[in-house]
Z-matrix of the N, CA and C atoms (Angstrom, degrees):
N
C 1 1.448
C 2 1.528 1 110.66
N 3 1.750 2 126.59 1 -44.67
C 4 1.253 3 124.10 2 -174.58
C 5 1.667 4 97.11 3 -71.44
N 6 1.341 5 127.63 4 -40.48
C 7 1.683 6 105.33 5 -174.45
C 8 1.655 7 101.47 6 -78.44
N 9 1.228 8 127.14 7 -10.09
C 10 1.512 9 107.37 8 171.31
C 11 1.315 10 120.76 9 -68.50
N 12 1.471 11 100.85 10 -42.87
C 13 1.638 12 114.74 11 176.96
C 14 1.577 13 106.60 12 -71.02
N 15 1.322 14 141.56 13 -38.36
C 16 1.476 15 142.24 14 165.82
C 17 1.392 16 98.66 15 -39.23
N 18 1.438 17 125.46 16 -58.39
C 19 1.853 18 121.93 17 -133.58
C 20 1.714 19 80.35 18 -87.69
N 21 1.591 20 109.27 19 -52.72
C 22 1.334 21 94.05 20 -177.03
C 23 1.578 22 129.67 21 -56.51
N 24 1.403 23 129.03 22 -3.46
C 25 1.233 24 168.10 23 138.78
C 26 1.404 25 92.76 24 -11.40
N 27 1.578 26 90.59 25 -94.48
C 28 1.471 27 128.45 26 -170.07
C 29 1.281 28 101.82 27 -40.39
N 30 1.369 29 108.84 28 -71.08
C 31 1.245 30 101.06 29 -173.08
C 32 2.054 31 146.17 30 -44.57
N 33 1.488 32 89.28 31 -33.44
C 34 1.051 33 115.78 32 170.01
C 35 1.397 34 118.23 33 -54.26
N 36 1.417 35 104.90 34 -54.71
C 37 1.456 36 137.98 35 179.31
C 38 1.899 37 111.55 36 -58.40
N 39 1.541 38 104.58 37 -37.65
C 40 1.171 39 92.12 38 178.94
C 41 1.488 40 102.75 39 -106.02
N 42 1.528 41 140.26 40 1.53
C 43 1.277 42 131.39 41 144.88
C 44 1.379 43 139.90 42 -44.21
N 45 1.621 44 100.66 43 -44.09
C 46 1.496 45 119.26 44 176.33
C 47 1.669 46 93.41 45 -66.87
N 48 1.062 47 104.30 46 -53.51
C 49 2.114 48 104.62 47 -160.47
C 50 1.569 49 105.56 48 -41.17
N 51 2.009 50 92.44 49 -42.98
C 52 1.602 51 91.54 50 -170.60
C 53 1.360 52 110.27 51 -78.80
N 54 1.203 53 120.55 52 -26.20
C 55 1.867 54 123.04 53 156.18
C 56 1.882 55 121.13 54 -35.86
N 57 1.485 56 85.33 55 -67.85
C 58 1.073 57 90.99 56 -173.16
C 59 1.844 58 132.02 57 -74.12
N 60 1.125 59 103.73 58 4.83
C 61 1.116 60 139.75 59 -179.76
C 62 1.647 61 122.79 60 -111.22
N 63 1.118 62 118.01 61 -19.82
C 64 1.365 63 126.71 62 168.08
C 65 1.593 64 113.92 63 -50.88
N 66 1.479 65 117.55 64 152.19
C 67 1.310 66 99.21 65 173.48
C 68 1.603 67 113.62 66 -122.99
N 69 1.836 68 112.27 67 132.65
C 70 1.528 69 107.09 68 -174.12
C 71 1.227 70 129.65 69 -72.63
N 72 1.249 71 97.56 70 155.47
C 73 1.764 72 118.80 71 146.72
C 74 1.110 73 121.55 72 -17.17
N 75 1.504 74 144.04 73 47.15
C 76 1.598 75 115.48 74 -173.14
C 77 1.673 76 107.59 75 -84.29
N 78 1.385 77 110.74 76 162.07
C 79 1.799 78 117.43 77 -173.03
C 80 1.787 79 86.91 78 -117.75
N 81 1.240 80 91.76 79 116.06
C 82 1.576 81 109.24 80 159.71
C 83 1.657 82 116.40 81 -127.00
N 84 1.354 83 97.82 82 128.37
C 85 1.778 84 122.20 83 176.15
C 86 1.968 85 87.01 84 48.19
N 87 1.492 86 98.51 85 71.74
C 88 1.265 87 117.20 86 154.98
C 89 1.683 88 114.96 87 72.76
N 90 1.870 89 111.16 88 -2.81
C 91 1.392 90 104.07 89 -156.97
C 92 1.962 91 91.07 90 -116.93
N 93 1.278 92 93.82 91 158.57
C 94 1.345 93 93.73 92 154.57
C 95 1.795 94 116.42 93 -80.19
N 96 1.139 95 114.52 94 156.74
C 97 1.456 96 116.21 95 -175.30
C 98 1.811 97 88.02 96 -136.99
N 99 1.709 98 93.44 97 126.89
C 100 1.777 99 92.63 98 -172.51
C 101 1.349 100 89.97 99 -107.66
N 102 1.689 101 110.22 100 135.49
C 103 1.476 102 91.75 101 169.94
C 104 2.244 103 114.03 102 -90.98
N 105 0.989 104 86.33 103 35.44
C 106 1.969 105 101.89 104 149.91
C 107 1.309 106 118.76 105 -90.13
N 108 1.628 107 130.34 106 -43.25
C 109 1.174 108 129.48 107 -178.14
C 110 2.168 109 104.37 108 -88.67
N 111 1.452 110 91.42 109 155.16
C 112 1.477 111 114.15 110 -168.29
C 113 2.176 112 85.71 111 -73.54
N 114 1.674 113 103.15 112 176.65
C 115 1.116 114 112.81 113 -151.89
C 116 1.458 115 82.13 114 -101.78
N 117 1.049 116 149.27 115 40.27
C 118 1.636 117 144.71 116 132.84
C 119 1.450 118 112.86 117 -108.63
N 120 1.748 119 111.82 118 -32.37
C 121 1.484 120 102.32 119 -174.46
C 122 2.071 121 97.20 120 -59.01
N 123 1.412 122 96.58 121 -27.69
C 124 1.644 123 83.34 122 -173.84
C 125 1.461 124 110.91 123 -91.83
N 126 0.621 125 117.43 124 -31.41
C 127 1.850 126 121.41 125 -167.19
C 128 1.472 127 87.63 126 -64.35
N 129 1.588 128 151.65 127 -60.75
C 130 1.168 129 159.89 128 -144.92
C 131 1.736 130 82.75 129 -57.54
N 132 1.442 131 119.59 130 -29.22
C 133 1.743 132 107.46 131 -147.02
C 134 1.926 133 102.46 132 -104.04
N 135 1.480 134 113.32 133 3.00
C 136 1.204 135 102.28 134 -171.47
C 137 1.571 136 106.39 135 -119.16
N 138 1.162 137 125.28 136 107.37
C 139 1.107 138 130.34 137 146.35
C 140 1.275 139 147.28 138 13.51
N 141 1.516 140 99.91 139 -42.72
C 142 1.470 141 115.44 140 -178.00
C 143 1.627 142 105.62 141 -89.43
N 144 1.060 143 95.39 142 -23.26
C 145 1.702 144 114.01 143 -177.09
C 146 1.925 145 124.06 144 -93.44
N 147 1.109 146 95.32 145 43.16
C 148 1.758 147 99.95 146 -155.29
C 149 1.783 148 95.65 147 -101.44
N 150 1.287 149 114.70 148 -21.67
C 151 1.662 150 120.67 149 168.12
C 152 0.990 151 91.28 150 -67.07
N 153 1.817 152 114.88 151 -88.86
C 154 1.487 153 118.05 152 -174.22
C 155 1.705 154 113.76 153 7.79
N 156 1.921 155 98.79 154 -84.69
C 157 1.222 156 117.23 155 -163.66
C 158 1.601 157 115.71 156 -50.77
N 159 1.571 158 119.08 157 -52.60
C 160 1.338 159 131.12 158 -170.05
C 161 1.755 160 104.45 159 -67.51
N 162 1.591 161 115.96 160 -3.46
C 163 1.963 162 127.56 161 179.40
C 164 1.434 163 90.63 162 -96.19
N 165 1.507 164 122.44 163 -45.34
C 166 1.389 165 103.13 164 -171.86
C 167 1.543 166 118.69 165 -71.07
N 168 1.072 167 83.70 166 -37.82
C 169 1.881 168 81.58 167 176.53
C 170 1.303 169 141.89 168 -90.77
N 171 1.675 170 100.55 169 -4.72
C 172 1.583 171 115.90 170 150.15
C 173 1.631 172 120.19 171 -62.83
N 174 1.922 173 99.58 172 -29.54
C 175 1.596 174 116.67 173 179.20
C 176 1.369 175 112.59 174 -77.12
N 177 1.233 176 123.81 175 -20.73
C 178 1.410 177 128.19 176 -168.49
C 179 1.343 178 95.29 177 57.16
N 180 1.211 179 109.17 178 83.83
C 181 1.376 180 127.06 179 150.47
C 182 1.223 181 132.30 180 -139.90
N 183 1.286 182 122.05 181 9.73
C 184 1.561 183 132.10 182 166.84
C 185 1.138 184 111.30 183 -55.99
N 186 1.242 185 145.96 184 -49.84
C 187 1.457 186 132.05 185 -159.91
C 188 1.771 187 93.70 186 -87.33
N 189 1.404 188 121.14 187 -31.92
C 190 1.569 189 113.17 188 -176.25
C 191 2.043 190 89.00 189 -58.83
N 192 1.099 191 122.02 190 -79.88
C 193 1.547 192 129.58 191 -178.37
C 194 1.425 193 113.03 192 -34.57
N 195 1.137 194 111.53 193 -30.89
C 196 2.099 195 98.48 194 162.61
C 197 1.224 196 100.74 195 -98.22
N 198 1.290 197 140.42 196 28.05
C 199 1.657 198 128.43 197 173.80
C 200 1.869 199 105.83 198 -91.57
N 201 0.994 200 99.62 199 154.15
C 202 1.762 201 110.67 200 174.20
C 203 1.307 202 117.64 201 -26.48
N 204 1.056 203 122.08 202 -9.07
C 205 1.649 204 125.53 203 -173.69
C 206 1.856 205 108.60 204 24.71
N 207 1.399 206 110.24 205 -161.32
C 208 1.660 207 117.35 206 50.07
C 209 1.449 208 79.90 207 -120.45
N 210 1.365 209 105.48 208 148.54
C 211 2.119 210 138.27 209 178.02
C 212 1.625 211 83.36 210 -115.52
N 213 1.261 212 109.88 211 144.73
C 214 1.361 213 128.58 212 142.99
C 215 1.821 214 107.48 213 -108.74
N 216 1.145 215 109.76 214 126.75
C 217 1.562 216 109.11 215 -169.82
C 218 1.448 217 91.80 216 -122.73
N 219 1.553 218 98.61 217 137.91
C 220 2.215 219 101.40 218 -172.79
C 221 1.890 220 75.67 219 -114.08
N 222 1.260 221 115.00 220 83.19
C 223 1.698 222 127.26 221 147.42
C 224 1.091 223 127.90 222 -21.83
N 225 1.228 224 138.23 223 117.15
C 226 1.446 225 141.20 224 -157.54
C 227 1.772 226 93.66 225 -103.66
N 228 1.370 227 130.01 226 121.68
C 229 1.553 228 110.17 227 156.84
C 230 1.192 229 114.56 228 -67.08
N 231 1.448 230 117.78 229 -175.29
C 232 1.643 231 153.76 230 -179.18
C 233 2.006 232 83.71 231 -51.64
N 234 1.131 233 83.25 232 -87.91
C 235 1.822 234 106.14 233 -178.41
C 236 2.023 235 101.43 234 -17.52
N 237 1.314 236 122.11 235 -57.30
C 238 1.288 237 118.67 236 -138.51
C 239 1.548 238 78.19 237 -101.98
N 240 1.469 239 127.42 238 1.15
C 241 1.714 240 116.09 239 153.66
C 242 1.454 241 103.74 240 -79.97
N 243 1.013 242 118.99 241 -48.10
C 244 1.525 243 132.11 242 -167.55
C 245 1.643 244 103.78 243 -48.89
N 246 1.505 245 113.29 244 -36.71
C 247 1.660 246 116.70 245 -174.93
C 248 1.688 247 102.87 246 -86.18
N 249 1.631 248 115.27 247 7.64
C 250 1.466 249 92.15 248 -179.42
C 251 1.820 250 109.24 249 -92.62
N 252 1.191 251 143.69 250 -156.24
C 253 1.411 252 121.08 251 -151.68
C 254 1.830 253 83.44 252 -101.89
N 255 1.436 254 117.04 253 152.54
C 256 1.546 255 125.74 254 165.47
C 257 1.422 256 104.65 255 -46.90
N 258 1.641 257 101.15 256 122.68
C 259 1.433 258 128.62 257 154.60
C 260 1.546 259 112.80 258 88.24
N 261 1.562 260 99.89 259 34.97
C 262 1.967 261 107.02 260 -167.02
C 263 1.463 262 88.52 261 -103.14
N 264 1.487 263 116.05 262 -49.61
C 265 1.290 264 111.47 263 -169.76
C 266 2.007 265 125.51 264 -85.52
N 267 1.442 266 99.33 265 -8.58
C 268 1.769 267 101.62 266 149.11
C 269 1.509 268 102.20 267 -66.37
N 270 1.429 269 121.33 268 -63.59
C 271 1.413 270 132.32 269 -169.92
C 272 1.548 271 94.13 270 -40.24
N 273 1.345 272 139.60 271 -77.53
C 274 1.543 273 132.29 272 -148.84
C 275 1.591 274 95.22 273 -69.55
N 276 1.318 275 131.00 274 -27.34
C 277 1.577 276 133.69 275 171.15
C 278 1.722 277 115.71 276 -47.14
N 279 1.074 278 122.82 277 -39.26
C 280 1.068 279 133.19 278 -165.70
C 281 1.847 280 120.29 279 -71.46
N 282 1.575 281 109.41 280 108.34
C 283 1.377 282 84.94 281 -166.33
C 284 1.506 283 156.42 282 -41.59
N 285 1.956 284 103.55 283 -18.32
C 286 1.234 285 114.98 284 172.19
C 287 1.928 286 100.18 285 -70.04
N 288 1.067 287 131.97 286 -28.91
C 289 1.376 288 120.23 287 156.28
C 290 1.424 289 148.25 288 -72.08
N 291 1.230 290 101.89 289 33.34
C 292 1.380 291 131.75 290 -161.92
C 293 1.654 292 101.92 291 -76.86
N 294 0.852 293 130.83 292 -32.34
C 295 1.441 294 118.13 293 -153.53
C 296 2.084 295 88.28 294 -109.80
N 297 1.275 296 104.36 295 -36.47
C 298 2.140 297 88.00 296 178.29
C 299 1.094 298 79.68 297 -81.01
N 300 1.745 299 167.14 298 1.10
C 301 1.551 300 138.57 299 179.83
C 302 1.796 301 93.73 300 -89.59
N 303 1.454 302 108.03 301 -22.81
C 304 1.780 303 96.89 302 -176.26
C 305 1.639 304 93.42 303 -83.84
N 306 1.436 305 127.88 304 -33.64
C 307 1.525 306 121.17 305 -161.88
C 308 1.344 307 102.57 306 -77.96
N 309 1.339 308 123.81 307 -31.01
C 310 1.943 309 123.63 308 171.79
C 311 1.719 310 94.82 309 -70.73
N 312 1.120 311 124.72 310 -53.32
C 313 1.859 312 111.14 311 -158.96
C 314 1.876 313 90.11 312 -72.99
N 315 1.036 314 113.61 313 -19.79
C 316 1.605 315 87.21 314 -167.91
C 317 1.873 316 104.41 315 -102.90
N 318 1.087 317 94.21 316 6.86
C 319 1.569 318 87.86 317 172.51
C 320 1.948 319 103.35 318 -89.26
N 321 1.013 320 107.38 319 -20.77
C 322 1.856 321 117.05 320 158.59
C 323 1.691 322 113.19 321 -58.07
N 324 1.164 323 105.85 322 -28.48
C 325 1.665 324 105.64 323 -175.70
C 326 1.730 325 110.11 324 -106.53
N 327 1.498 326 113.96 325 143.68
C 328 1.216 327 125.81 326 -178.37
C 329 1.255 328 104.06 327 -141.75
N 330 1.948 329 95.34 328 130.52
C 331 1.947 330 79.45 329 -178.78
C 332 1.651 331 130.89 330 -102.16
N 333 1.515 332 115.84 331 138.69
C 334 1.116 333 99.13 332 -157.98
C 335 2.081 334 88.45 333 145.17
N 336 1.192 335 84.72 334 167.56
C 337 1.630 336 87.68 335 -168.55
C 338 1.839 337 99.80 336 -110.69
N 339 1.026 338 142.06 337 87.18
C 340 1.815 339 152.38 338 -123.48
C 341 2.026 340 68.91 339 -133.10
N 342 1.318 341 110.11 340 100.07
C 343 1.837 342 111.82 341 151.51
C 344 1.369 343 96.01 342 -99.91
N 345 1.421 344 116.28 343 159.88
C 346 1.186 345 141.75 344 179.86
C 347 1.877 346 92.38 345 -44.05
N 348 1.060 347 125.49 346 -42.39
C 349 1.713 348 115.08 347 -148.58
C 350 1.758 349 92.01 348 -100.12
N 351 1.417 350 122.01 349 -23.39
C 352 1.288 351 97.49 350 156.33
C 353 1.489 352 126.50 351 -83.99
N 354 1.660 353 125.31 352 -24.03
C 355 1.293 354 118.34 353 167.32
C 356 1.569 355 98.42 354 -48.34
N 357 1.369 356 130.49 355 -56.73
C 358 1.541 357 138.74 356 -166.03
C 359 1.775 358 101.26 357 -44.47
N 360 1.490 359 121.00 358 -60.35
C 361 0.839 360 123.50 359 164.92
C 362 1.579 361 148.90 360 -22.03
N 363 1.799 362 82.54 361 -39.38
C 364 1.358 363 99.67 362 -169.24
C 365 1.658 364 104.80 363 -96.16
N 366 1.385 365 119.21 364 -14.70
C 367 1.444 366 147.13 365 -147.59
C 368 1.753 367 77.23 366 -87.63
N 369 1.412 368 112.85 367 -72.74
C 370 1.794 369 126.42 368 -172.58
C 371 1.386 370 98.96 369 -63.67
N 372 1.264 371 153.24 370 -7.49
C 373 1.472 372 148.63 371 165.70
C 374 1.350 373 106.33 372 -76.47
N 375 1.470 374 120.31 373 -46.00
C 376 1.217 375 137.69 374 -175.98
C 377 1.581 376 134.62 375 -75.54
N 378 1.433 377 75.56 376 1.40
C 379 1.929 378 101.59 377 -178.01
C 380 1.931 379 113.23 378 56.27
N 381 1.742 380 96.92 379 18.43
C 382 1.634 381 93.51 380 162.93
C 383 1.201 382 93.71 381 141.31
N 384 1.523 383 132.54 382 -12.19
C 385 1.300 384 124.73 383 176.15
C 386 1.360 385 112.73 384 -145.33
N 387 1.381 386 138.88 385 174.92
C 388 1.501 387 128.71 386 -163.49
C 389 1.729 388 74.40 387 -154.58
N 390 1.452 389 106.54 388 135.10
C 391 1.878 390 114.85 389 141.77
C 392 1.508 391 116.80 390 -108.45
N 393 1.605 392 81.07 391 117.83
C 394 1.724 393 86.02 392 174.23
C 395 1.970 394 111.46 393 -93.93
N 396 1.107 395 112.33 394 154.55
C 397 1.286 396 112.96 395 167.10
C 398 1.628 397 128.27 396 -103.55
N 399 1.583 398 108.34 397 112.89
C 400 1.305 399 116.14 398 -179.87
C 401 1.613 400 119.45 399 -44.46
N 402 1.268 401 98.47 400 158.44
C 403 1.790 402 87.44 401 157.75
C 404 1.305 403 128.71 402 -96.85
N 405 1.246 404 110.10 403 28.29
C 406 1.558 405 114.61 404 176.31
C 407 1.776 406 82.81 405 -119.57
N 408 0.943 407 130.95 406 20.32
C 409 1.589 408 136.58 407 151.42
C 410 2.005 409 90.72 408 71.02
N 411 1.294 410 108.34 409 32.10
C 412 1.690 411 95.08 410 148.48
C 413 1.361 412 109.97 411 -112.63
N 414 1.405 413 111.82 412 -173.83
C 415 1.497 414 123.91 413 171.10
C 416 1.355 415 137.29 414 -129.85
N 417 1.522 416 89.13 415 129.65
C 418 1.505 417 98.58 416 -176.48
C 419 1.873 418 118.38 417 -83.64
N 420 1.349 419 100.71 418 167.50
C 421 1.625 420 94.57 419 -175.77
C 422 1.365 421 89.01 420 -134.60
N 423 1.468 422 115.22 421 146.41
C 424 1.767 423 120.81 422 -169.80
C 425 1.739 424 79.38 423 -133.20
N 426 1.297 425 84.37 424 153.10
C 427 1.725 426 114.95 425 175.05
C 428 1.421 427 122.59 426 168.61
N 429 1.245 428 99.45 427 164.04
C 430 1.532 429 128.19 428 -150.90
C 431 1.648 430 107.75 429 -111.35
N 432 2.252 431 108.52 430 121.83
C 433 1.148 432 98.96 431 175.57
C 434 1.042 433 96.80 432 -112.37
N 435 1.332 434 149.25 433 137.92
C 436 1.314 435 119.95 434 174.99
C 437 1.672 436 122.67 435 71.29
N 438 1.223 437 117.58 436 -156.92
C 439 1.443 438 114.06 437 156.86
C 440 1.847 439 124.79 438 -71.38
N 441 1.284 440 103.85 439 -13.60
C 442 1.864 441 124.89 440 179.19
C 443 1.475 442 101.38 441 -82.52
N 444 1.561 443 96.06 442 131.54
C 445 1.183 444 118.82 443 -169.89
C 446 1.471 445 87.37 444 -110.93
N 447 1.895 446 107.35 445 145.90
C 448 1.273 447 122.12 446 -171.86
C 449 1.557 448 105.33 447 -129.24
N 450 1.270 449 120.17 448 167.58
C 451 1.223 450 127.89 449 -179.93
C 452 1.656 451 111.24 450 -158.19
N 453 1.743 452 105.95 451 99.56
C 454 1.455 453 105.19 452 -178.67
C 455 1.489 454 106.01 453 -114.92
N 456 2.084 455 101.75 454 159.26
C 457 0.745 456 109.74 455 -164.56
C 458 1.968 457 107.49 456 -104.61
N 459 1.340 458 111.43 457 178.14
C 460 1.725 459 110.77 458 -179.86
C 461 1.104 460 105.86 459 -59.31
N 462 1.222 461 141.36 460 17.93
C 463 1.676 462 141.08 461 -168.83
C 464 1.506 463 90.12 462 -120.82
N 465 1.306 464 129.57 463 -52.62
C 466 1.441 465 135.73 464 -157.55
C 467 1.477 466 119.05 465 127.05
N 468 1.369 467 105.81 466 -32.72
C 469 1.369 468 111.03 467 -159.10
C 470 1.927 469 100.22 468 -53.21
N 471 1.008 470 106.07 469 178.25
C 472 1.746 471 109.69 470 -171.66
C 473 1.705 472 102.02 471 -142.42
N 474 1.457 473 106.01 472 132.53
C 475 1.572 474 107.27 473 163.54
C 476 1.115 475 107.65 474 -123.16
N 477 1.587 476 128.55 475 142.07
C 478 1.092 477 138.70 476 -159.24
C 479 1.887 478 93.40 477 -111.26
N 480 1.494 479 114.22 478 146.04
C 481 1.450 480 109.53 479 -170.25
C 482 1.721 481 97.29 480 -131.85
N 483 1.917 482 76.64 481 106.68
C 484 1.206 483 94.68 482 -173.49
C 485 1.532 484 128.14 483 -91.41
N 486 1.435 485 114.82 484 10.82
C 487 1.416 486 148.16 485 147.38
C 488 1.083 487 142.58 486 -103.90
N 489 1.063 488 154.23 487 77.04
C 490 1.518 489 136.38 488 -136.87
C 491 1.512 490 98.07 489 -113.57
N 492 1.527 491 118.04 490 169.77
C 493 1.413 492 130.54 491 167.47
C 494 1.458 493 101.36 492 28.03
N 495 1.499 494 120.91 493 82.35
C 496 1.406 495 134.77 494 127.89
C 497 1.193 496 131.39 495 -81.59
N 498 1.388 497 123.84 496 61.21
C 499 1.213 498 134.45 497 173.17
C 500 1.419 499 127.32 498 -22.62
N 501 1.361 500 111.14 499 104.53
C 502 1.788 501 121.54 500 177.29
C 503 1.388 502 103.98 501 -95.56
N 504 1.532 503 116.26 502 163.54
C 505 1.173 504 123.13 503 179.58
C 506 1.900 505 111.68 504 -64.37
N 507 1.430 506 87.02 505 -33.15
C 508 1.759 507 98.33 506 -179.91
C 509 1.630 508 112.09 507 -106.12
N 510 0.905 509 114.39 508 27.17
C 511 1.426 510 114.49 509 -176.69
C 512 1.676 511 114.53 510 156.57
N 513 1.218 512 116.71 511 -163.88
C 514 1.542 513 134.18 512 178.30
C 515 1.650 514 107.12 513 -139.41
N 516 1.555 515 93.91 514 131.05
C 517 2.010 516 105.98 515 173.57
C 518 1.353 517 87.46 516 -105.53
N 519 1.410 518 108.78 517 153.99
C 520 1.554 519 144.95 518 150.77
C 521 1.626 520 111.72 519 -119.95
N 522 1.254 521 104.97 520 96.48
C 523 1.516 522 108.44 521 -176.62
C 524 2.010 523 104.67 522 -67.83
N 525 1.140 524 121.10 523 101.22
C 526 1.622 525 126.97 524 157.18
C 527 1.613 526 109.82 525 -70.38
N 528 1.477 527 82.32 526 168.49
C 529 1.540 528 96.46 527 -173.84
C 530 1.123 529 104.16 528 -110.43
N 531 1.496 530 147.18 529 10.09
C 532 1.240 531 155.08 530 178.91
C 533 1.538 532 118.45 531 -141.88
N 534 0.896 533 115.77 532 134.62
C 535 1.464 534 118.65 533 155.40
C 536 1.787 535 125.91 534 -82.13
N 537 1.707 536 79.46 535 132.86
C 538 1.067 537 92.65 536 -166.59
C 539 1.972 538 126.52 537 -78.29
N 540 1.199 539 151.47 538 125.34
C 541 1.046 540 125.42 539 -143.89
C 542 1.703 541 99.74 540 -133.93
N 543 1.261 542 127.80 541 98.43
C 544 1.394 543 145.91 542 174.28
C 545 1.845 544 87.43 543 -44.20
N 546 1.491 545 87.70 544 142.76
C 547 2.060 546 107.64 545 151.37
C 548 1.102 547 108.95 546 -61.61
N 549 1.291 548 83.34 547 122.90
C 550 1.791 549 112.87 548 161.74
C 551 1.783 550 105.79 549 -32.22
């Protein structure tokens, strides 16, 4: 009777873990985002993200963004292209601008799997701020106003991440509201 009642114990115990431990569904710019599919099968599906998508693949960077990662990518919406100055983002589109359209999208990517509670982590190590390093080898600085988590770039400018931990199969997005813009 005590090992029936133990296993059924156990069992319970390791159901919830795998429950509670699962990672969700979040819906960004109208889509579901599964964290089973890689971080283009989802990004292709949200709306808000339709610059984003049409920069990566002018950059040739789709097959790097479905590769094994893990990338943490801080996602720029539609909107936080829209705030950069008229006619920058046709300009970085253009194939002779190919190589600053890969050095702006990849200063968004960091490799390594960065959830909100280890950026947080790194934020309280840092006595209020954490530098992360891009993979276009600049650096980002994450911090905390309030409960809002921030992410600035070597210029100053600041994106606020107004999504956090969208779990990809190869990584984690944090959709920002700004783009972020590496030194010249």
């Amino acid at each position: 009777m005590k090992t029936r009642k133990f296993l059924a114990t156990a069992i319970l115990a390791l159901a919830f873990g795998f429950t509670s431990s699962a990672q969700k569904t979040v819906m960004v710019g109208g889509a579901a985002m599964y964290p089973n599919k890689n971080i283009i099968e989802n990004a292709v599906n949200s709306k808000d993200h339709t610059t984003l998508v049409a920069a990566v693949q002018a950059a040739d960077l789709v097959e790097t963004l479905k590769g094994k990662g893990p990338f943490t990518v801080f996602a720029p919406t539609n909107e936080a292209f829209d705030k950069l100055p008229k006619g920058t983002v046709e300009m970085l589109l253009k194939p002779e601008n190919k190589k600053a359209l890969q050095n702006v999208l990849t200063y968004h990517v960091v490799a390594g799997k960065w959830n909100a509670a280890a950026i947080a982590k790194a934020i309280k190590a840092g006595k209020g701020k954490a530098t992360i390093k891009a993979v276009n080898g600049g650096t980002l600085t994450a911090w905390m106003d309030g409960k809002d988590l921030y992410i600035s770039d070597e210029s100053g400018n600041k994106a606020k991440v107004t999504i956090a931990d969208v779990n990809q199969s190869n990584g984690v997005i944090h959709v920002v509201d700004t783009v972020l813009l590496p030194k010249k």
